[in-house]
N, C-alpha and C positions, 0 to 999 in steps of 0.2 A: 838577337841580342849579341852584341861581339864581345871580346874576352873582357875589357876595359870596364863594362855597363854589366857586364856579371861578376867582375870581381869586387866591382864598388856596390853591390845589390849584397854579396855575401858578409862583405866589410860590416857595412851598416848593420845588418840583420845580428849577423854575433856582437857586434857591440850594444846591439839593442836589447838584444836577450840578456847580458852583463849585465846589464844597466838595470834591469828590473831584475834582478837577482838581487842588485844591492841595495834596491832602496825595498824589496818585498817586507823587510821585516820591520820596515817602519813607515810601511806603507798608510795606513792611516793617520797617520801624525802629518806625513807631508800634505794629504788631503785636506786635513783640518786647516794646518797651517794655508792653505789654499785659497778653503773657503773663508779663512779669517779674515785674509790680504783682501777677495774681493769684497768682503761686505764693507772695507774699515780702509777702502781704496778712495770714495768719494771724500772722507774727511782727509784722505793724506793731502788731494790735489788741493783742498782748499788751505791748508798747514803749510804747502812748500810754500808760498811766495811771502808767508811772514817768518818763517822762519828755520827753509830751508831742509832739503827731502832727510838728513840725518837726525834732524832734532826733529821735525814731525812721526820719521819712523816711532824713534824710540819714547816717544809719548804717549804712541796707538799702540805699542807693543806692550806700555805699561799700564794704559788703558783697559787693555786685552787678557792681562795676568790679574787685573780686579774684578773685572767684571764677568770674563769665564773661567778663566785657568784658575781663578781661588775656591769660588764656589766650588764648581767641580770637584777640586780635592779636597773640599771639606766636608761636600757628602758622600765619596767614597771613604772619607774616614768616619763618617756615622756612620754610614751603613755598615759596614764592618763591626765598630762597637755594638752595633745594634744585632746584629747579627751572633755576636759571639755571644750578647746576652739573653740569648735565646732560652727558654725554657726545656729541662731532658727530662721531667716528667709530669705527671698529670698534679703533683700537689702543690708546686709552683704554679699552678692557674688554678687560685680558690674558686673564680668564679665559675667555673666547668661542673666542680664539686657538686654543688645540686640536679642537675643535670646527669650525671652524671649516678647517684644516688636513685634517682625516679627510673633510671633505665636498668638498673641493678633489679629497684623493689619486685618493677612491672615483669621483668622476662625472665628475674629469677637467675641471672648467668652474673656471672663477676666479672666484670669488662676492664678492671683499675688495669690492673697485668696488660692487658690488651692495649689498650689505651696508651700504659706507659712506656712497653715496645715501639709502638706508631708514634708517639712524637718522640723518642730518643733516637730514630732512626732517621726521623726529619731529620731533626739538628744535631745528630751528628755528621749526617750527608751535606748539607750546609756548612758544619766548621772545615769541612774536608774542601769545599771549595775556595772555604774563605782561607784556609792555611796556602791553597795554592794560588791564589791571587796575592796574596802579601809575599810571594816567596818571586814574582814578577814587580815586586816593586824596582830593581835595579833599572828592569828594561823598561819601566814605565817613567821612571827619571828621564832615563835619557831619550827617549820618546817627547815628553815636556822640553826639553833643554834645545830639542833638534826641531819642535815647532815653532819654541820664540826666534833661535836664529832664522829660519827660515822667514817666518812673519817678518823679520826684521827688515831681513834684505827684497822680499818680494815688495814689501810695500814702497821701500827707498828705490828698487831698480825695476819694477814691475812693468814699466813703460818700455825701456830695453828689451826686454825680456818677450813684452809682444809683438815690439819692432822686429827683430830678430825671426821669430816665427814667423812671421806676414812676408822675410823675405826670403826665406827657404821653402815656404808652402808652395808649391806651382799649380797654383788659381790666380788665376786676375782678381787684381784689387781692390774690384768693386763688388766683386765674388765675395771675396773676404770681408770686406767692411760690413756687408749686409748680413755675413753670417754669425761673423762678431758681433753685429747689435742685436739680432737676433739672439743668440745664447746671451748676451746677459739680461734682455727682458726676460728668458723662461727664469732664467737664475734666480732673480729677483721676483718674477711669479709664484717662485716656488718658495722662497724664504718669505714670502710675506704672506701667504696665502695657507703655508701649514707652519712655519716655524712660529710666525706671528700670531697664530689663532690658538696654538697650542699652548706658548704662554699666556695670552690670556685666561683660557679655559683653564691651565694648571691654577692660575694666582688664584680666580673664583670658587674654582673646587677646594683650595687652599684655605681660604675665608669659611670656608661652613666646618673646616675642621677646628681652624683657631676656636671658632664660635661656641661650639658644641662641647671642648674641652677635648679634643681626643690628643692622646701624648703623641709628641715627635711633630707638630702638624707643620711644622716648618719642613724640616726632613721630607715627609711626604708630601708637600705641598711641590717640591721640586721634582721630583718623584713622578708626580702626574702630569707635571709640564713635559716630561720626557715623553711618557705612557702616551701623552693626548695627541702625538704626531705620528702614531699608529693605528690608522686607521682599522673601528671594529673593535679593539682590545681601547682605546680612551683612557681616561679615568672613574671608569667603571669599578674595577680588583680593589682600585684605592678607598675609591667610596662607599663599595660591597663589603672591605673588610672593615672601615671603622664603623660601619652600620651594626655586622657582627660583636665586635668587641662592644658599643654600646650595649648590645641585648644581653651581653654575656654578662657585663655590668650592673646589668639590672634599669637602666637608664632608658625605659621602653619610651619615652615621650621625646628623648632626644635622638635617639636612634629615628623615630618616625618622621621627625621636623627636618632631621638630615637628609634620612628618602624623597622628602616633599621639595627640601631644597635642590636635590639633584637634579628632579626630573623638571624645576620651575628655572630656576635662576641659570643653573650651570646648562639646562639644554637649550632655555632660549638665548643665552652667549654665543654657545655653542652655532647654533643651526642660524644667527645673525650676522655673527663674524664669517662664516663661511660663505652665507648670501653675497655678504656686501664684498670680501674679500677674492675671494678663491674664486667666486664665476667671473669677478672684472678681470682680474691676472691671470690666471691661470686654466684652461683648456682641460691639463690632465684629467684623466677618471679616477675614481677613489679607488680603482680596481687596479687601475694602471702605477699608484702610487704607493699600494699596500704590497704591491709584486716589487716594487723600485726599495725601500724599507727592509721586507722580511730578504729579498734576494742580497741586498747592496752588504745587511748585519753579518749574515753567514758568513760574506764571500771577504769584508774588512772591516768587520768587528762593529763599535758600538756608532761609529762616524758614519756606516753605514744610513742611518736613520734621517741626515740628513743629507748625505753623498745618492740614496740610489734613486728619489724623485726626480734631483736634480741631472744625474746622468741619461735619465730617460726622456728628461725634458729637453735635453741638447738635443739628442738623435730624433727626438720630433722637429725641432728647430732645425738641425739641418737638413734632412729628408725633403721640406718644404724649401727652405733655401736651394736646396741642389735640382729640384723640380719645377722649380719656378725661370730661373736661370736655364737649364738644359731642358726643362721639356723634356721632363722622364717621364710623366703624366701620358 
């Protein structure tokens, strides 16, 4: 390596480290924004030629702030309320009160004190997180504000933007096209094969809460859409605790009809949509997707849940691209 090819190797390298310095703390937002452009890329190309890439952008951008960026922050703001409405002792939950009572009579020990300690510690450990999650609302504004711009311009200049790449890359071109088509069918294996089936599975688990009366079932009905692209944890907690709260209720015949509906209607959604779905698209293992998820949340937050199957699905996709090509095999 002569001085020219190491000084241009050191150049890059610190502007590269820079560079993810500055976008680390809104690292997830740019992802998002990422993944937005690609899914909401196929309606741009059909939007430009009637009405051009600035007004298509900014129609999918505003597409994009109804249909996720509103929701979204309107159930972090339930959940919040709901959270802060949390109950600090046992006589705010009449319905425990019996219960409660018969455990008193039978062992003879006074458990209310007990009891009242254990859930005041819940939630006040709870409001402790929730005063410090509202206290990141600043950074979370401009997180939102730094996705739609971004959305904006990736979807209007997106095409650029891969041109560019393809001619700085030093792979032959045929290299690249095949790896590029490749990563966007895993891309698209992966959002339809778990992002897709998890909404489904949320909406239906959704419906046996409306049905049954349990409060918030809107709230939690989105709640489990999230929960259900986690593989193993589902919408199990969701429908394990309004099953709870029904008994606690007194309400044993709907509490049972919901257990019956979980394991009938919501599993066979469940285990159909994934047949039909996730074995035609998708290769991953449920092992390889649950590591992609739990590692991808840790490592950037909650985007994670849809960033780390799909990262894992590229480095499949290329792996086979690069071995197919070079005969790494």
């Amino acid at each position: 390596m002569n001085a020219r090819t190491g000084f241009a190797v050191v150049l890059v390298g610190t502007l590269a480290t820079l560079s993810v310095l500055v976008v680390e703390p809104f690292l997830s937002y740019v992802l998002g924004a990422m993944l937005l452009a690609f899914t909401l890329s196929p309606l741009q190309r059909r939007l430009v030629p009637a009405v051009g890439p600035q007004a298509a952008a900014f129609a999918l951008v505003s597409l994009a702030v109804v249909l996720v960026v509103g929701p979204l922050s309107l159930l972090v703001t339930v959940g919040v309320a709901e959270l802060e409405s949390l109950p600090t002792s046992t006589e705010e939950l009449p319905a425990l009160q019996p219960i409660q009572n018969q455990l008193e009579g039978r062992f003879g020990v006074e458990i209310g004190p007990l009891a009242d300690r254990l859930v005041e510690s819940v939630t006040s450990g709870i409001a402790d997180r929730t005063s410090t999650a509202a206290s990141a609302g600043v950074h979370a504004f401009l997180g939102l504000m730094l996705l739609l711009f971004l959305l904006y311009y990736l979807l209007k200049d997106g095409d650029e933007l891969v041109g560019w790449v393809k001619r700085v890359t030093p792979l032959p071109r045929d290299v690249q096209d095949d790896l590029y088509g490749e990563a966007a069918d895993a891309t698209w294996a992966v959002l339809k094969g778990h992002v897709l089936v998890a909404a489904v599975q949320g909406l239906v688990s959704g419906l046996g809460l409306f049905a049954f009366g349990v409060p918030n079932a809107g709230f939690w009905t989105v709640v489990m859409m999230v929960l259900a692209m986690i593989p193993i944890v589902g919408v199990a907690p969701v429908l394990g605790g309004a099953t709870v709260y029904l008994l606690a209720e007194g309400r044993w015949l709907a509490a049972g009809l919901l257990v019956v509906y979980g394991m009938s209607a919501v599993a066979v959604t469940d285990d159909y949509l994934r047949a039909l779905v996730i074995d035609r698209e998708s290769s991953l293992h449920s092992g390889v997707i649950l590591l992609g998820v739990l590692g991808a949340v840790y490592f950037v937050g909650a985007i994670g849940i849809f960033v780390g199957p799909i990262v894992l699905a590229l480095f499949k996709a290329t792996v086979e691209v690069f071995s197919d090509y070079y005969d790494l095999a």
